[in-house]
N, C-alpha and C positions, 0 to 999 in steps of 0.2 A: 686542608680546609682553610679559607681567607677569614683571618680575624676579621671580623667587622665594625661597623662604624664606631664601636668605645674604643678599639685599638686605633681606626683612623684619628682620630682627633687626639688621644690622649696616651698611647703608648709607643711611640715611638722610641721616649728615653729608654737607657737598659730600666729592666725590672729590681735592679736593688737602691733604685731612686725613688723613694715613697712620692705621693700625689702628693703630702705636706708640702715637700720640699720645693718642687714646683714652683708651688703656690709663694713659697716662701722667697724664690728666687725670681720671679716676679714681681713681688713686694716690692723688692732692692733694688729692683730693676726703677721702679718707678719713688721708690725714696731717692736715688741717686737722683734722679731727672727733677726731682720735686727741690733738693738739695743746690742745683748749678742751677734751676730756675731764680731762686731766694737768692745766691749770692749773684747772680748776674741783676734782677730786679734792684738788689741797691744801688747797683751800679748807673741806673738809669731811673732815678726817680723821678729828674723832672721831663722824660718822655712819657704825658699821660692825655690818652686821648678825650674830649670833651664829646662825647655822644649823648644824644636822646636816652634817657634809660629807659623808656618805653621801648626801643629797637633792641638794646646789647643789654640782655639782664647778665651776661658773663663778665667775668672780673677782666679789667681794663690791663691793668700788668700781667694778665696771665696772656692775654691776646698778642700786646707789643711783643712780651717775651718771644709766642711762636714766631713774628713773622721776624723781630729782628736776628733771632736766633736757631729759626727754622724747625725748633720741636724736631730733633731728630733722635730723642729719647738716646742721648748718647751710653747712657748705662748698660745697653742692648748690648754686649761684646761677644759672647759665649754665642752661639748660635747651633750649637750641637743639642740642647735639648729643645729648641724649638719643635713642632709639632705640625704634620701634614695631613691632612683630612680624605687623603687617598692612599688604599691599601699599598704598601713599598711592594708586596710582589707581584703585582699586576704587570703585564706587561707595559711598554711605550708604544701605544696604538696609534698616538696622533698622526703617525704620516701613513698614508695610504698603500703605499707600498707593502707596509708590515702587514697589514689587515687580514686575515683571514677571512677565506669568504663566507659570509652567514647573513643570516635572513634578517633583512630590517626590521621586524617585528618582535625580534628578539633583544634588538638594541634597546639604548635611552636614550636621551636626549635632557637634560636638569636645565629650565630657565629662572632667573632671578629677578627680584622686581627692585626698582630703584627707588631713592627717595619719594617720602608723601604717602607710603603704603599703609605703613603701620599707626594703630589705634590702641588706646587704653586698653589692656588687658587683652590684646587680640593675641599674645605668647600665652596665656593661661592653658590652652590646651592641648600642650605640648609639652609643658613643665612636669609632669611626670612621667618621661620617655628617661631613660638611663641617660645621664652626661651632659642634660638641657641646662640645669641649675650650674655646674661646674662650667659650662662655657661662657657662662654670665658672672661668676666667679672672678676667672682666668682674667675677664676682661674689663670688669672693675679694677682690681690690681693693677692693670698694665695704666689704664688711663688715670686711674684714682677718681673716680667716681660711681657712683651708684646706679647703674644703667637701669638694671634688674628694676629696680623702684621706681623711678621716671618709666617704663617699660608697663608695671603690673598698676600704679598710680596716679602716673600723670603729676604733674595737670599738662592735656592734650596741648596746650600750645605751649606749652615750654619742649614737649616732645616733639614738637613741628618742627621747631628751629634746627636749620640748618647743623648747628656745631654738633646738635644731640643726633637727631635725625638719620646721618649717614652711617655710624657708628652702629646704631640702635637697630637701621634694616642690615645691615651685615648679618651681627651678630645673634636677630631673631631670626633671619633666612637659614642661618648652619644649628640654630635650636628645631626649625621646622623640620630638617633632615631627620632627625630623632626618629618620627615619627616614619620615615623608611626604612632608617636602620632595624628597626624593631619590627615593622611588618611583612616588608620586602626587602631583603638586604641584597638581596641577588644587584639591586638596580645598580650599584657601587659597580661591580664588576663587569657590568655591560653598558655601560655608560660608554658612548663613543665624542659625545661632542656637548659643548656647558656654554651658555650667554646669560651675561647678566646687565640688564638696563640700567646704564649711569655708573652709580655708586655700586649697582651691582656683579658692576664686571668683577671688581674689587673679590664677591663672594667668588663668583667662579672661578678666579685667578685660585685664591685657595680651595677650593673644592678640588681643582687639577694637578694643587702640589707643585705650581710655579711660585707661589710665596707660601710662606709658614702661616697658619693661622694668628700667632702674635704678631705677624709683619702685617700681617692684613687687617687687623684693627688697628696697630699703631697709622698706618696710611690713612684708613677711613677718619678716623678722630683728629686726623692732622687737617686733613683735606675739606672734613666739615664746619672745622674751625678758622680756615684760611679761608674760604669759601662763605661764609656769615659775615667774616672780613670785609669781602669785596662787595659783598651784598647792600651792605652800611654805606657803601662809600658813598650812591647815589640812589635815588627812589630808581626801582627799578623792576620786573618781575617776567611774566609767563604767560600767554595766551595761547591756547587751544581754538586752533581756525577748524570749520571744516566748508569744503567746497566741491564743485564737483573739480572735472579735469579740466575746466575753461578759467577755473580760478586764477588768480593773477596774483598771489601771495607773493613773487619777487617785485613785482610791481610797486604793489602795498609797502611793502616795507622801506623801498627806495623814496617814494611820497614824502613818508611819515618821518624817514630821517630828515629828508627836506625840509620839513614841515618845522621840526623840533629846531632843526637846524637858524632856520631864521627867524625861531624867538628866543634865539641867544645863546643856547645848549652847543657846548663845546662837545666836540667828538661824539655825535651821537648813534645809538645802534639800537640798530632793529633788523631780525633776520631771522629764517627758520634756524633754530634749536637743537629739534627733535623731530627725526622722519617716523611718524606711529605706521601709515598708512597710507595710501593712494588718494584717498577722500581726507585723511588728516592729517596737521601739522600741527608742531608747538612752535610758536613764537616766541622769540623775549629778547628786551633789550629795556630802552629808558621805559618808566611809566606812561610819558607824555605821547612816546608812539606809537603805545599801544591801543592807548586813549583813540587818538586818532584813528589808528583803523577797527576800533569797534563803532565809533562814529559814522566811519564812512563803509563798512564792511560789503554793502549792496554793490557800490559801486567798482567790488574787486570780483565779484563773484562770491562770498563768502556767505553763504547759508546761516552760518552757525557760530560761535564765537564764547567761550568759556575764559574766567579766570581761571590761574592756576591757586592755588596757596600755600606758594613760595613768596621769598622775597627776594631772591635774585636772579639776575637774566642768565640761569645759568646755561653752560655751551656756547658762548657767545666770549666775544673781546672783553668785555662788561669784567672776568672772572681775572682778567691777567693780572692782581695783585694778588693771588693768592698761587701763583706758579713758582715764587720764589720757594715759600717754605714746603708746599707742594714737591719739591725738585729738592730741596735739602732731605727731606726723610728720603724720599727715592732711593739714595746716592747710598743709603746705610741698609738697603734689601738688598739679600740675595736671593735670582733667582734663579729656580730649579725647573728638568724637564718635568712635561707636566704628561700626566697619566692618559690625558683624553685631548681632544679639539677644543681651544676657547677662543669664541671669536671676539676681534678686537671692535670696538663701538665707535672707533676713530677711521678705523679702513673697512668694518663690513667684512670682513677674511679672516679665514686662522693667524695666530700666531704661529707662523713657521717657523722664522726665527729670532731667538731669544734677545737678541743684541736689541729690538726694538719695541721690547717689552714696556721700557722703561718710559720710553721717549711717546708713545702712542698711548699709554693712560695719560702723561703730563698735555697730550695734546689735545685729547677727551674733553677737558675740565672747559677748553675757550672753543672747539670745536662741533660741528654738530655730531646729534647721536643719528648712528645711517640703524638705527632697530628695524624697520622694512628691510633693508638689504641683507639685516645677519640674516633675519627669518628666511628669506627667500633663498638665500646660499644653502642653511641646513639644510631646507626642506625641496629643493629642486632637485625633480627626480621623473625621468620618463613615465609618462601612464603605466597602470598596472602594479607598479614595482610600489610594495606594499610602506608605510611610514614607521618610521619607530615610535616607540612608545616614548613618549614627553610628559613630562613633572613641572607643574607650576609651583616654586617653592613659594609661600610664605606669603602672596598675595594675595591670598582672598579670589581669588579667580580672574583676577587682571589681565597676569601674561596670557594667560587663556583666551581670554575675549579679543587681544590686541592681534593675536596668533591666529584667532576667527576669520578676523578682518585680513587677513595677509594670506593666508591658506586653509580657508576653511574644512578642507581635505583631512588636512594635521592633526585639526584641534580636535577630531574625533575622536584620535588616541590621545588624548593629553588628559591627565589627571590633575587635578589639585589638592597638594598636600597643605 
């Protein structure tokens, strides 16, 4: 019988290692890092950035520090009790060839939602699922902050922010899980294939047992801090177009650079982001060209036109200061084969192979997300030939509606947990 999801996440070490100790070596883990932050911080007192406090309420020497020194939580050495959120004896399904043959209706499918999801107290009902508290725990320690409370008390725009934000939908999407471990645990096992949008490929990566679940919030807490980074650098942000298929969205954005361009604005960008849909697109790039094509949106074909609220252009050029320290933490994960298919949000395809695991999140962060294209890879399949069963973790019914839009076929079987 497959231990289930308390063994996924949390027993991996041998058993004569108490859950203390853990805890306790996590601690160390992030005192050491808090220790070479302090004495490198003297080192460089007068590198101190002069920001809006209205934009960056995060301490200014804790930010320098990541990007000049990349936050690669160098304390992290030991890697043997790290923790993987997929059963070790499951088989390695991911390639096709292994597969044995069985009825798609018996599969899963687990999608993730990315940044912007999560709401004050939207983990409340989940926190009593075994292991939900503990993984909010594990990952205070690692980062040395209080997620759990930002999480359960807000205040909602401090939990917006990017540095909090990424971290926060990680680590409430694998608290959501709880709630399958507990009432269908079978899903674990029959899980063939995991995408997660944006930040949360990041979750799938560890759902699949390609990173450790500590490597996987150290990344997200790194990335959402490098990433608020580049946000700061310039006014900047996210529009939601929608149009029909006469739309002219590359057009639009080619204008708007024009546009920005000859009132002065050095290197300016504006480009699709994020592919939601056939009928939708996310935008982002300067503020000024977004500006501009909500202005002129008629004249692209564009129906419809939403802000996002974010504040930076993310997947776009806009994000290339935060690839340095992005690429330092990288360099200190290992990874491992992974249990099931996760598709990459940089190529739209599985990770086949591992070598370019590393280099296709880092290319993620300034690249568009192709999320039409994963959907339409998982879910192509001749008439007749029935869907597997799909789990919306942790979004409130997002990925589901987005999955509507893309194959509405699909979303019949999809659940939201």
């Amino acid at each position: 019988m497959i231990r289930m999801f308390q063994q996924i996440l949390f027993k991996k070490i041998p058993p004569c290692v108490p859950k203390c100790s853990r805890l306790v070596r996590v601690s160390q883990i992030s005192n050491d890092s808090m220790k070479d932050e302090s004495s490198n911080s003297e080192a460089s007192n007068t590198d101190q950035f002069h920001e809006d406090s209205s934009q960056c309420s995060y301490k200014t020497r804790e930010v320098l520090h990541l990007l000049e020194k990349a936050a690669t939580f160098g304390g992290v050495m030991d890697k043997n009790w790290m923790t993987t959120p997929y059963p070790k004896d499951i088989p390695l399904n991911y390639k096709e060839e292994t597969k044995p043959s069985v009825n798609p209706e018996n599969t899963s499918v687990l999608l993730f939602p990315g940044q912007g999801i999560i709401k004050v107290g939207m983990i409340k009902k989940y926190m009593d699922y075994p292991a939900a508290k503990e993984l909010f725990e594990i990952t205070n320690e690692i980062i040395n902050y209080n997620l759990l409370k930002l999480c359960l008390n807000g205040p909602q725009k401090e939990l917006n922010r990017t540095e909090y934000n990424q971290a926060a939908t990680v680590v409430s999407s694998l608290v959501a899980l709880e709630k399958i471990r507990a009432e269908t645990p079978k899903v674990f096992e029959t899980c063939v294939a995991t995408a997660g949008y944006s930040v949360g490929e990041i979750t799938a990566l560890i759902l699949s047992g390609i990173i450790t679940f500590e490597d996987g919030i150290r990344l997200a807490w790194s990335r959402g801090k490098a990433m608020q980074y580049a946000s700061d650098m310039v006014p900047q942000g996210m529009l939601s177009v929608f149009g029909t298929s006469k739309a002219q969205i590359s057009k639009a954005c080619i204008e708007a650079e024009n546009w920005i361009r000859d009132m002065g604005i050095e290197n300016p960008t504006c480009r699709t982001a994020i592919f939601l849909c056939t009928e939708r697109k996310i935008i982002a790039g300067n503020i000024e060209a977004l500006e501009y094509i909500e202005k002129h949106k008629a004249q692209f074909g564009l129906n419809n036109t939403s802000r996002l609220p974010v504040s930076g252009a993310f997947h776009t050029p806009l994000m290339e200061p935060a690839l340095k320290p992005v690429s330092k933490i990288l360099n200190s994960i290992e990874i491992n084969e992974p249990r099931c298919i996760v598709y990459s949000n940089y190529k739209a395809v599985p990770y086949t192979n591992l070598r370019y695991v590393k280099k296709y999140i880092l290319k993620q962060i300034v690249s568009p997300v192709r999320w039409e294209q994963c959907l339409q890879h998982i879910y192509n399949r001749p008439d007749g030939i029935p869907f597997p069963q799909t789990y919306d973790i942790g979004s409130n019914g997002r990925m589901k509606t987005i999955l509507n839009l893309v194959n509405s076929k699909a979303s019949r079987s999809c659940v939201v947990i």
